[in-house]
N, C-alpha and C positions, 0 to 999 in steps of 0.2 A: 414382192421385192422391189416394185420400178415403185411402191408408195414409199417407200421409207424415209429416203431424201427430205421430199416436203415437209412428213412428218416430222424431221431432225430439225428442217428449218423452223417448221410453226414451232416448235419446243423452246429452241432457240430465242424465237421473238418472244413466245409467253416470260422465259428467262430474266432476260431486257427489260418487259416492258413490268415485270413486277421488280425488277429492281429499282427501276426508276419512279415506280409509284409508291415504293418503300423507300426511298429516299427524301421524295417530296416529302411524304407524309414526315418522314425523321425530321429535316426541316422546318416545316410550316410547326411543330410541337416543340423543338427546340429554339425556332428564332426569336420569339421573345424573351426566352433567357439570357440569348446571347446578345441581344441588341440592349437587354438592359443593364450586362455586363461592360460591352463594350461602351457604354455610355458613361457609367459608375469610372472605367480605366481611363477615360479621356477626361473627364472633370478632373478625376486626380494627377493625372500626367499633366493639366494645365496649373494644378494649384501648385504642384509640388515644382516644377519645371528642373526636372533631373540632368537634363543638359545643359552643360556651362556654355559661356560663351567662347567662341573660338580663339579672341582676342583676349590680351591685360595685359595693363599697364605697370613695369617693375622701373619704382624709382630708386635709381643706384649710387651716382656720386660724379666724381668728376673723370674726365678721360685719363685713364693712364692708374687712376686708382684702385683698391683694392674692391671696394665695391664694383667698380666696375669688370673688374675683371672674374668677381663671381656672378653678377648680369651675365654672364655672357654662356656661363656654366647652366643656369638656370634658363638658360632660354634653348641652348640645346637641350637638356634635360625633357623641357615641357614638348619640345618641335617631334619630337618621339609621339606623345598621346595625340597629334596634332592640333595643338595649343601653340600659338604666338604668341610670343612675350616681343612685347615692345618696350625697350629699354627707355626710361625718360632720366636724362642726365641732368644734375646738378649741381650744386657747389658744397653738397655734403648730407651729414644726417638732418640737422635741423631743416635744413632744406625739403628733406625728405618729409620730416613728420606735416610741416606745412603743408606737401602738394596731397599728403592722404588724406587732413584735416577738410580740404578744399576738393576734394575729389577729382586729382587731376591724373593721381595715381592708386591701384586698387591693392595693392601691396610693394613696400619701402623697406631698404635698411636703413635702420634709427640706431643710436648707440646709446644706450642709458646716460640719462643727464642731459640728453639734448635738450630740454624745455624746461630745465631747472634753473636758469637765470635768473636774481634779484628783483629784474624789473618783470613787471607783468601787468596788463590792461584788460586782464581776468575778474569777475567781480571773484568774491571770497568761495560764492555756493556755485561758480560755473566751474567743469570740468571741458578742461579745451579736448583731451583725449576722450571721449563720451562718443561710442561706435567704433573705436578702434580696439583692436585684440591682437592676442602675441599669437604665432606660432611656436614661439620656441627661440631661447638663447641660443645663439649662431656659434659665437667663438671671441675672445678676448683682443680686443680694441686698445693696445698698451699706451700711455705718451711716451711718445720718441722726445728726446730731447735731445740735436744735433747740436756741437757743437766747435769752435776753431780753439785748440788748445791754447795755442799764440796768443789767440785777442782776449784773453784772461787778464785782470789787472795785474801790473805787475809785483803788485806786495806780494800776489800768489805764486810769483812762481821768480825768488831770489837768487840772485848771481853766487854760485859756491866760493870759496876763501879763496883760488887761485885765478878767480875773476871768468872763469869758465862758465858757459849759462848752463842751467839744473834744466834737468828733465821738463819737459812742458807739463804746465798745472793740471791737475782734474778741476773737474767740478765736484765741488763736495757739499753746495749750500744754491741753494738760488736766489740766495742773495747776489751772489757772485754777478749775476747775470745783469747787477747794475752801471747802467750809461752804455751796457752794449745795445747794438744795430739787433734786433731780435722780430724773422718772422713767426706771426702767430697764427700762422696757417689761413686760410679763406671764414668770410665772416658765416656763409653758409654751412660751415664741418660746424660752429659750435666751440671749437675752441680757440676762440679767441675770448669768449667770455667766459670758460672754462681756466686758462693760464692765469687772466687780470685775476680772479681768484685767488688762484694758488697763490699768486706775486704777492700779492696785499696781503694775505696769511702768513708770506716773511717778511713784509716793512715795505715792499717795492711799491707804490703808489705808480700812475700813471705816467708822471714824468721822472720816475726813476730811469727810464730806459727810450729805448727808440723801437717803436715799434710798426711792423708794417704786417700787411696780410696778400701777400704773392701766393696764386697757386702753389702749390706743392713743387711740381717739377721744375716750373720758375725760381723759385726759392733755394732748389737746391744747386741748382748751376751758381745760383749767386751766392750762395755760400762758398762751393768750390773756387770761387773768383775772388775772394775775398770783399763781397761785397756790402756783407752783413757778417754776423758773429754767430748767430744763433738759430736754427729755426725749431719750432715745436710742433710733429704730426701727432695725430693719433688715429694710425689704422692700423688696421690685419697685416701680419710680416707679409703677406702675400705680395704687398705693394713693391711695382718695381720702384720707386725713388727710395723707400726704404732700401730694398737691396744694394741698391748701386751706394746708397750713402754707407752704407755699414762695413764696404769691400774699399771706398777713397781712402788712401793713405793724407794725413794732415787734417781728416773727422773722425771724430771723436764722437761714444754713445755717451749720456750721461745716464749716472746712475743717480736716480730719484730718491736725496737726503730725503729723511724724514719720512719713508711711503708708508707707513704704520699710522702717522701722529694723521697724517693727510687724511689717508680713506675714511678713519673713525669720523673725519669732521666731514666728511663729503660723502654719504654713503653709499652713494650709484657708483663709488671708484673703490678697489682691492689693490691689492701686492700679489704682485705675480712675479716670478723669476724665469732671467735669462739664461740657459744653464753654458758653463763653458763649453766652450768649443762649439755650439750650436749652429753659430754661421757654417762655420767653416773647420771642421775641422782636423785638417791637414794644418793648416793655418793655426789653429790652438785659436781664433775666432769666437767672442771673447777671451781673452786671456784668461779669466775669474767670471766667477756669477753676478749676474747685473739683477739690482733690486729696483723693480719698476710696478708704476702704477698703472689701472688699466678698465676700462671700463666696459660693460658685455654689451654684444654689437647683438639684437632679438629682429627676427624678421615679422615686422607688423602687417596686417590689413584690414580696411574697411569690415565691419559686422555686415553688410549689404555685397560683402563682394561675394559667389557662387558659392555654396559651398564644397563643389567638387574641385574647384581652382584651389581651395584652401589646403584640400585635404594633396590634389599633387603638388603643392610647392610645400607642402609638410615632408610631404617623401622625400621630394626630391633633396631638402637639407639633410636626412640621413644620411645618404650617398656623398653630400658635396663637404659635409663638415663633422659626418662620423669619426675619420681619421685621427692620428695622435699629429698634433700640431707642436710649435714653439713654447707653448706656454699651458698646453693641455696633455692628456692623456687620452687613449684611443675611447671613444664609446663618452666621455666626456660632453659631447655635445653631439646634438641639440641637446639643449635639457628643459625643463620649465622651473628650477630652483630659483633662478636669479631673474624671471621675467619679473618688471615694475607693471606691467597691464595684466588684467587676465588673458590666460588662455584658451584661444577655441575649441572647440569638441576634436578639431580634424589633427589639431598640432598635438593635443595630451595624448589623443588615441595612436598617432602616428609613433608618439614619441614614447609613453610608456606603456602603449595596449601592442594589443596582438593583431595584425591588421586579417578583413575576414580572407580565407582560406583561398574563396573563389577569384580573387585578385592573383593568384601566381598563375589563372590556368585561361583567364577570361580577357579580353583586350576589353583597353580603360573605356570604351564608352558602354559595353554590355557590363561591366562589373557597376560600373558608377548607377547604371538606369538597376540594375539587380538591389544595389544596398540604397539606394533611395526609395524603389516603387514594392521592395518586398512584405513591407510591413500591411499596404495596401493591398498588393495581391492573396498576404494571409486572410486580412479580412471577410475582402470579397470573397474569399471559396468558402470563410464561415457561411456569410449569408449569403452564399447562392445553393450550400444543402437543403436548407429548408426547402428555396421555393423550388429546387429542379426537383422536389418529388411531384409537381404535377406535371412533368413533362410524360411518364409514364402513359398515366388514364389518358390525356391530350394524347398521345399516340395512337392510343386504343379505341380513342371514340374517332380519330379520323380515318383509321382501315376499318370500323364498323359500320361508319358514316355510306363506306361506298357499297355493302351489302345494303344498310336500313334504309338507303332513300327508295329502294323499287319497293317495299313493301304499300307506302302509301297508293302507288298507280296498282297492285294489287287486292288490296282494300278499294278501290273505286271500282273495279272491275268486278270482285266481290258484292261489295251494293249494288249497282246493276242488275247485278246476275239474280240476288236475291228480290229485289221491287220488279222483275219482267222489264226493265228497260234496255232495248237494244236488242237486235237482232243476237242470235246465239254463234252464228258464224263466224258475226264480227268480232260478237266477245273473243272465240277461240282463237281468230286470228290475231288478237292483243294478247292472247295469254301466251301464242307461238314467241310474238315477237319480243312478251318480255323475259320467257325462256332462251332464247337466242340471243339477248343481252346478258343475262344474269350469266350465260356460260362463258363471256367473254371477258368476266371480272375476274382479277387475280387480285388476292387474296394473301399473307403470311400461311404457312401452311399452319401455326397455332391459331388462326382465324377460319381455318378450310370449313369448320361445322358450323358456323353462321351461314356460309355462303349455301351449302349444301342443304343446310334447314330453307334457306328462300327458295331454291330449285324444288324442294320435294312440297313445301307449301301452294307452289305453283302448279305442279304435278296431281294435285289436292283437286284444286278449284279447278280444273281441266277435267278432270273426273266427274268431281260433282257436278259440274256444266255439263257434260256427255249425260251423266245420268237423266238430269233435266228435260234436257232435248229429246232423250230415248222416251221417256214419259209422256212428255205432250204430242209424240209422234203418236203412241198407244192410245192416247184419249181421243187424236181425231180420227 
């Protein structure tokens, strides 16, 4: 009973020490599979580089604008995946499609028609847009045309038979809008060479009128003041100058004569309607439905910008501009019907695919490194069945390894024995010591009859060496 103890310990230790020699051995058989894997994942994890950058650049519009004020929606949106959006402000779309062209910004809101001005220092076979791609149509960009009923000429708007004045004019032509004070919005929004258009499409030539280009919100206080007659935006209702101008009593919305004859000759521009009461209304805000023109606002980026940046500010316009708007219906947008650029894989698939499954349940940088590095990891487990079947035999020759090497020191010991070299003592005393080794190898127990074959081998030539020596004792 007082041996047991030890007994439980040496058990113990044999335990241990063949689990850790069955581990090695697991190891030293599998590490070159796995270093040649892990070498294969790191080449591809450099080429493919799954990880965006933390930063980008969204060029949005001027302070106070509608674009700006979805900058601000999309930069919380991305602050979630921890993505910074760095807003870069400017004087409008054109502006915008400039700073993407130039690389100052890695995604812009552009509004169709921004870059279709008369003039152009384009040769015929250069495309200025060439690396740029859409995500997807955002939401309808109307012309506002503001306007002071009052400053109407006055043939429009006649003294009635008892000398009482008539209701103040509409605008029913833009013609009308001749020899008035008229802002045409900033030269960076684009329309300013947008309106000189339309005006020349009714007769207005350049000096039919007085034209200026005041920011937006500048513009519109001088309008309120009577400082100008007219101004023309074109953005998203979202804008507050739009709001506040649509709600002044003594401003007046026009309704866009001709928006049929217009879009057909300008085709980045449609007919959209105002429907009554939409402001407001309590108010009956339009009184009637207002027929206006309008152009689609598509959110662009660089082909070189990530493509997991692409694919979250794809998303994130389903959330910001899925909704039923002024001039839309719910689900209406994003879309890619009306994009003028092609669209990128991350905006079509956002916009009319299915996005993959493992996006509702995985946070955005294990989902993005999952659909970027997946197609690579199927590969790799193709070609890593083939070669891990030598991992097996490599297992099996390194636990065999540590029975077959005493075999050689007993083959020496064997020659010896057989050519009469060496004392017989000494022999037996090497044949002890490499039975006292060989007992101290641990072994799989599916390897125990290797080990067990070397013991009884050795058991052999200990025999047959006794025999020996019993013999030449006899002969002398």
């Amino acid at each position: 009973m007082a041996d047991r103890p030890p007994s439980v310990a040496r058990r113990a230790r044999q335990t241990v020490h063949l689990w850790v020699e069955s581990l090695r051995d697991m190891l030293t058989s599998v590490g070159p599979v796995l270093l040649f894997a892990l070498a294969l994942l790191a080449a591809a994890y450099w080429w493919l580089d799954p990880q965006p950058p933390r930063t980008v650049t969204l060029a949005t519009g001027p302070a106070g604008s509608a674009y700006a004020e979805f900058g601000q929606r999309y930069a919380q949106a991305l602050a979630r995946d921890g993505i910074e959006v760095q807003l870069l402000a400017s004087d409008g779309p054109a502006s915008n499609l400039q700073a993407l062209r130039e690389g100052r910004a890695d995604v812009a809101f552009v509004r169709g028609g921004s870059d279709s001005g008369p003039e152009s220092d384009l040769d015929e076979d250069e495309d200025p847009n060439e690396g740029i791609l859409s995500l997807g149509a955002l939401f309808y960009e109307p012309l506002w045309i503001f306007y002071r009923p009052a400053a109407l000429h006055a043939e429009a708007n006649p003294a009635t038979k008892n000398g009482a004045q008539a209701r103040p004019a509409s605008l029913t032509s833009l013609s009308q809008l001749q020899g008035l004070r008229i802002n045409l919005d900033e030269a960076g929004s684009g329309v300013p060479e947008l309106m000189r258009r339309l005006l020349l499409a009714n007769g207005l030539g350049p000096t039919s009128f007085i034209a200026s280009e005041l920011p937006p919100k500048d513009a519109a206080e001088a309008l309120k003041a009577g400082q100008i007659d007219a101004l023309v935006l074109m953005t998203a209702p979202e804008s507050p100058t739009v709001q506040r101008l649509l709600l002044h009593p003594g401003v007046a919305l026009a309704e866009v004569p001709q928006a049929d004859a217009l879009s057909r000759r300008f085709p980045f521009l449609q007919t959209v309607t105002l429907p009554r009461g939409m402001v407001d209304l309590a108010r009956d805000l339009p009184p009637e439905d207002v027929g206006m023109l309008a152009a689609t606002t598509a959110l662009l980026t660089r082909d070189d910008t990530h493509p997991a940046l692409r694919q979250l500010f794809a998303q994130a316009a389903q959330q910001i501009h899925g909704g039923a708007g002024w001039f839309n219906g719910a689900r209406d947008f994003p879309n890619t019907r009306t994009s003028e650029l092609p669209v990128s894989t991350e905006g079509d698939r956002a916009i009319n695919g299915t996005p993959p499954f493992w996006q509702r349940y995985l946070p955005f940088w294990a989902s993005n490194l999952l659909e970027r590095m997946w197609l690579v990891v199927g590969g790799l487990i193709v070609l890593l069945l083939p070669i891990s079947r030598v991992v097996p035999p490599l297992y099996t020759y390194r636990v065999r390894q540590r029975v077959f090497r005493w075999y050689a020191r007993l083959q020496a010991v064997e020659a010896r024995m057989e050519e009469g070299d060496g004392d017989a003592t000494e022999l037996l005393n090497e044949l002890d010591e490499l039975d006292r080794v060989a007992s101290q190898i641990t072994v799989p127990l599916a390897h125990a009859d290797e080990l067990y074959a070397l013991r009884s081998n050795i058991e052999k030539t200990r025999r047959r060496l006794l025999g020996k020596r019993g013999q030449v004792a006899k002969a002398a």
